[in-house]
C-alpha positions, 0 to 999 in steps of 0.5 A, spaced: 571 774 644 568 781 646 561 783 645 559 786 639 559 794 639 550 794 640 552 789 646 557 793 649 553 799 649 547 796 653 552 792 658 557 798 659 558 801 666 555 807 667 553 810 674 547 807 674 550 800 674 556 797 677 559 789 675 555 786 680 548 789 675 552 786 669 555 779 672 548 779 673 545 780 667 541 775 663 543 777 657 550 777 658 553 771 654 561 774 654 565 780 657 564 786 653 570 790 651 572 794 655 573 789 660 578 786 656 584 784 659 588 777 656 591 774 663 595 768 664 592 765 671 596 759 672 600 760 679 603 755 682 603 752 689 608 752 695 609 750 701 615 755 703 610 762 704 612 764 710 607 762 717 607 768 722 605 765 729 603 772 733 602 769 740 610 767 739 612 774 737 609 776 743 611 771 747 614 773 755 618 768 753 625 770 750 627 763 746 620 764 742 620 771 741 627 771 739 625 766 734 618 769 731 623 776 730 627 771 726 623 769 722 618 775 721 625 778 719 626 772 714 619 773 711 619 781 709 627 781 707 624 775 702 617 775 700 614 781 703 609 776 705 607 772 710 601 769 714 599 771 721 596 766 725 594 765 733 593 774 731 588 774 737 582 777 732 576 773 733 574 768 728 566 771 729 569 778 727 573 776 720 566 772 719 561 778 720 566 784 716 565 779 710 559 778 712 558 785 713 561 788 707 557 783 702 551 786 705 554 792 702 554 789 696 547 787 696 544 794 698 540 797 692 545 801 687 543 808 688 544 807 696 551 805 693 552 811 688 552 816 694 559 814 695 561 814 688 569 817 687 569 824 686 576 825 688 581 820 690 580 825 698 574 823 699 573 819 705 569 814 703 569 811 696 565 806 692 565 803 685 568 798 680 574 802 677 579 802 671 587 802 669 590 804 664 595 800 661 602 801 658 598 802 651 594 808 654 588 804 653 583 804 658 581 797 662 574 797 667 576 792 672 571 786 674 569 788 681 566 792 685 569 795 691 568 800 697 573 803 700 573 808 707 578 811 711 577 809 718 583 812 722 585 818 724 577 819 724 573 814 722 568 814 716 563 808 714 558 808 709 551 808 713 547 802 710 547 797 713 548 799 720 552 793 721 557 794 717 559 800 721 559 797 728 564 791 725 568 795 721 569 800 728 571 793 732 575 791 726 579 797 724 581 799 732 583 791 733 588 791 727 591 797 728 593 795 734 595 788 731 599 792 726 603 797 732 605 791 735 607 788 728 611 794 727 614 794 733 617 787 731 620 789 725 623 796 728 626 792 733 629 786 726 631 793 724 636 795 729 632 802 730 630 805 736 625 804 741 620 810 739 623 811 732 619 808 727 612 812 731 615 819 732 618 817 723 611 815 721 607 818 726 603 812 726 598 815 733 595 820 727 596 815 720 591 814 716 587 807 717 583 804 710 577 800 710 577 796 703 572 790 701 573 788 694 566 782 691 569 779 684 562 777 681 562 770 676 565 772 669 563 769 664 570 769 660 575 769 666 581 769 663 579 776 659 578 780 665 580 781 671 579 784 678 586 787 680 591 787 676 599 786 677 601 791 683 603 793 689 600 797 695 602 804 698 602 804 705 605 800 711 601 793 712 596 791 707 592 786 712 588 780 707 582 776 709 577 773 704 572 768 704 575 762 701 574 764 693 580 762 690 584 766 687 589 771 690 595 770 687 602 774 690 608 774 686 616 772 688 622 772 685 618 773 678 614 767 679 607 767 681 603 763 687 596 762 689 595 764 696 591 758 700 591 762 707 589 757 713 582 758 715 582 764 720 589 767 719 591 773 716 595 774 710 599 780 712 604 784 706 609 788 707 608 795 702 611 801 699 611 805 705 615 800 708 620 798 704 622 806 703 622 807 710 627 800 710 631 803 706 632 810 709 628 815 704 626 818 710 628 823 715 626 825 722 
């Protein structure tokens, strides 16, 4: 059930609060009502997600790279999905920008509300964020966020200083683990060498930093954190501190993600599937 309507009121989001304020909130009994979200969690296991080893994909041998290809053609063809191991990111790099970014996360709430969204151009944003349903009602989600544009320029928050030292490190090491993504998948493609960077303009496009922190719910099957969707641009590259929860959908089921410890859960994203599917020209 939601809060009564004085409940609510008291709990609700403003800008002097976020959902790590309210989670945290000694009075907090139920979810009030405009987070309200009715959701089926239950997702199934499976051992068919597929596994990506990057160091075959780059691999100067030719029979393991030309397996790797196929395989990676296999998983974007199929699911969108798979996972990325021996990526060559360093395990203590993963471990800090999470560390990092729960620090952000523990940073007093005026220092986070500097970066509140006034537009959807701002280079840095921060909040909890809404949904409006296919009923046009409005729905908070259960999480705060931090969001940042690190390519082609780089913006960070400034506080903590770590996490803009990590978050620099982080971002130039995945773009080029993305580039040499990309370039497995022009190749499974059959386009030219150089025709996906000059189509895509990749040395300029845009690289984005995200952290999500999903405080306790007290009701967790009436709210929830991101809803069903699909993500925008090239690659969505995933890592998470091993809280459960992250669910990818195939062929209309849905599964829970249990990615192996130090890997990278890569999905294939809009940008991609319409580049896939020839809606741009050169």
């Amino acid at each position: 059930m939601a809060s009564t309507a004085s409940q609510t009121s008291a709990q609700s989001p403003t800008t002097d609060s976020c959902v790590k304020s309210l989670a945290q909130s000694s009075s907090l009994k139920s979810v009030p009502s405009q987070f309200t979200y009715v959701n089926d969690s239950k997702g199934s296991y499976s051992d068919s997600i597929p596994i990506i080893d990057f160091s075959q994909l780059t691999s100067p041998i030719s029979d393991q790279r030309s397996k790797a290809l196929q395989e990676l053609a296999r998983a974007c063809e199929e699911w969108g999905f798979f996972v990325l191991i021996n990526h060559g990111i360093p395990e203590t790099l993963t471990k800090s920008i999470i560390d990092a970014s729960l620090e952000y996360f523990e940073l007093p709430e005026e220092e986070k509300r500097r970066y509140e969204a006034k537009s959807p151009s701002d280079p840095i944003k921060s909040g909890s964020g809404s949904v409006i349903t296919t009923a046009n009602h409005r729905i908070h989600l259960w999480r705060d966020f931090v969001k940042s544009y690190v390519h082609p320029e780089f913006h960070c928050p400034d506080k903590p200083q770590i996490l803009r030292d990590i978050v620099y490190e982080f971002s130039e090491k995945t773009r080029l683990l993305a580039r040499n993504l990309l370039q497995g998948i022009s190749e499974n493609l059959g386009l030219e060498e150089g025709y996906m960077n000059e189509a895509l303009k990749l040395d300029s496009c845009f690289q984005l930093y995200a952290a999500n922190f999903y405080p306790p719910c007290p009701q967790p099957d009436q709210a929830i954190g991101l809803p069903p969707h699909t993500d925008h641009g090239l690659l969505t590259f995933l890592i998470h501190n091993g809280v459960a929860g992250l669910q990818i959908q195939h062929n209309g089921e849905w599964f829970n993600i249990n990615s192996p410890q130090s890997s990278i859960l890569v999905n294939t994203a809009d940008h991609l599937e319409i580049f896939r599917m020839g809606d741009i020209r050169v």
